[in-house]
C-alpha positions in Angstrom: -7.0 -43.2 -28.9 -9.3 -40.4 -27.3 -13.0 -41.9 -27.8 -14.6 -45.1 -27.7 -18.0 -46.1 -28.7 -19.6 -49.1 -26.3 -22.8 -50.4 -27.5 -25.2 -52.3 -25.1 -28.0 -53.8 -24.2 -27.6 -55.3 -21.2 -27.5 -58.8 -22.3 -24.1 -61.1 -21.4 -22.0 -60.5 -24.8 -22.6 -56.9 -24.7 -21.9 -56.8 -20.4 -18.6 -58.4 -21.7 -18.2 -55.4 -24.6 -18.7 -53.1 -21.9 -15.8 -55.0 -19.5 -13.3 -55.0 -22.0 -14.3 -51.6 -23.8 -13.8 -49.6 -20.3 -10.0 -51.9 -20.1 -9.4 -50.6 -23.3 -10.8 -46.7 -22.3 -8.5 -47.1 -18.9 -5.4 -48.5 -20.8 -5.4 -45.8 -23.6 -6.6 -42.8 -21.1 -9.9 -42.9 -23.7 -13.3 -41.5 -22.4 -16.3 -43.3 -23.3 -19.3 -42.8 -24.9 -21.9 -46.0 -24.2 -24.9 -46.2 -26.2 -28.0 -48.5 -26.2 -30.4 -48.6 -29.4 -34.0 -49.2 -28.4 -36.0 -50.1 -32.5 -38.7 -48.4 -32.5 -40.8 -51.9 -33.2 -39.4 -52.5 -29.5 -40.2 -49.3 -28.3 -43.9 -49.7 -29.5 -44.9 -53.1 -28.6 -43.6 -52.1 -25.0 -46.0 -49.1 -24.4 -50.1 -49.8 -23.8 -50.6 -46.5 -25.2 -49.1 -46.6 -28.5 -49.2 -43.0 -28.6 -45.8 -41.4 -26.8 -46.1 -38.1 -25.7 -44.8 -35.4 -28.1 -42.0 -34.4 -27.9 -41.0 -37.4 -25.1 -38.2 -39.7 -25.8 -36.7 -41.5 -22.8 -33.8 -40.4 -21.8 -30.5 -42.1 -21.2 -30.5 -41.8 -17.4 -33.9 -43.2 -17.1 -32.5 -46.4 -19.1 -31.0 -49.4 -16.6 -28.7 -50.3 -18.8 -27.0 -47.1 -19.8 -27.0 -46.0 -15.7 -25.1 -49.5 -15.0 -22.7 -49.2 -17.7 -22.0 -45.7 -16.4 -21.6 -47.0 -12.6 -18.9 -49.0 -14.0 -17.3 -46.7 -16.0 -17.2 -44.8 -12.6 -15.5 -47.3 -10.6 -13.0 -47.7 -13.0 -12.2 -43.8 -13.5 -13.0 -44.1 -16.8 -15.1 -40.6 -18.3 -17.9 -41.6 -19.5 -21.2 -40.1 -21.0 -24.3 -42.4 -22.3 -26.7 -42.1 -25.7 -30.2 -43.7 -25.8 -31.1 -43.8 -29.5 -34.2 -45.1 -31.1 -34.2 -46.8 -34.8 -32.0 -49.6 -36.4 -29.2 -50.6 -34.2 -26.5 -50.8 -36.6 -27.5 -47.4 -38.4 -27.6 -45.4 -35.1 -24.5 -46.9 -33.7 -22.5 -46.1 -37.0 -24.2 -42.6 -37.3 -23.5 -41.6 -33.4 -19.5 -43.3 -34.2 -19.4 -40.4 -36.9 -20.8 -37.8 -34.9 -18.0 -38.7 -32.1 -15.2 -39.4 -34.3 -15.2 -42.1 -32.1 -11.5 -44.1 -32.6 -13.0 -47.6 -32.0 -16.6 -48.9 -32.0 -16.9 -51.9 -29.1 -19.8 -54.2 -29.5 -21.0 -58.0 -28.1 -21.8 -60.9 -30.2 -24.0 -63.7 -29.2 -22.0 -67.0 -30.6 -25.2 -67.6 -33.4 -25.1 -70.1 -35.7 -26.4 -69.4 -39.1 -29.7 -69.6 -38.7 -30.4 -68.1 -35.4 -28.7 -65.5 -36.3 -30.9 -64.9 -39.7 -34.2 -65.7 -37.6 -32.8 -62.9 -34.3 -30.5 -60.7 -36.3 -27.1 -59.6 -35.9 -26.0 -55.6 -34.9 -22.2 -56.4 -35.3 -22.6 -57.8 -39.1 -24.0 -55.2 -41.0 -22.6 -52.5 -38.3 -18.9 -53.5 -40.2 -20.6 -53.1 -43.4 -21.9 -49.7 -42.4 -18.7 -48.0 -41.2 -15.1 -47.3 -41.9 -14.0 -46.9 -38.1 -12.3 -49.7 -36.3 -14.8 -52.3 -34.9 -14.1 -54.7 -32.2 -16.4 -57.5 -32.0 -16.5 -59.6 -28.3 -17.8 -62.4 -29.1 -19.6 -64.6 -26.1 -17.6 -67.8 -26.0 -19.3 -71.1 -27.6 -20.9 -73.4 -25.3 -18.8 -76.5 -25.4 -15.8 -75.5 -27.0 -12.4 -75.1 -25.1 -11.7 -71.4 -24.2 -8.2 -69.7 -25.6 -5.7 -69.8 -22.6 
């Protein structure tokens, strides 16, 4: 395994995609490539100027969560670069796995039922329906539930 795809966004299950996808990069002597997807609906309602400058899209190292994820990657000796993509989140994360050749896609999972997850959406769902490279889901555990020992 050379490359490893990390997608975050700063929230718990994807902090725990990050933990375990830079033990995997360590383990296997991968490098890393994190990546956070910003939709553009997001990226819109954030700005009181709807308007972005042309030409001006932020860029990764101005992004919190990609400069954390890289801090860690850091302390752990793991090589790492960082994406910050606009659009979709599944689409962009498949697309930038192809780009890579990325050996492994690592993303978090919120524990959703049913609903919630139709009402919030889900990245890692139609991410596996999107691509052909391996994915490996970390799911956040469920509240209530005994964890795996």
């Amino acid at each position: 395994m050379k490359t490893i795809l990390i997608a975050t966004d700063g929230m718990e299950p994807a902090q725990q995609a990050v933990d375990v996808g830079l033990e995997l990069g360590a383990d296997e002597g991968a490098s890393v490539t994190f990546v956070h997807v910003t939709p553009l609906v997001d990226l819109v309602e954030g700005m009181e100027d709807p308007k972005p400058p042309p030409n001006r899209v932020p860029a990764p190292e101005d992004d919190p969560v990609l400069r954390q994820a890289l801090e860690q990657a850091r302390d752990r000796g793991v090589p790492a670069q960082a994406e910050l993509l606009l659009g979709y989140v599944p689409t962009q994360i498949a697309r930038l796995a192809e780009d890579l050749d990325a050996d492994m896609i690592v993303v978090g999972s919120r524990s959703l039922g049913p609903l919630k997850r139709a009402v919030l959406g889900s990245a890692s769902r139609p991410l596996l329906a999107m691509t052909r490279r391996p994915v490996l889901i970390v799911q956040e555990p469920v509240v209530g539930e005994p964890s795996a020992v």
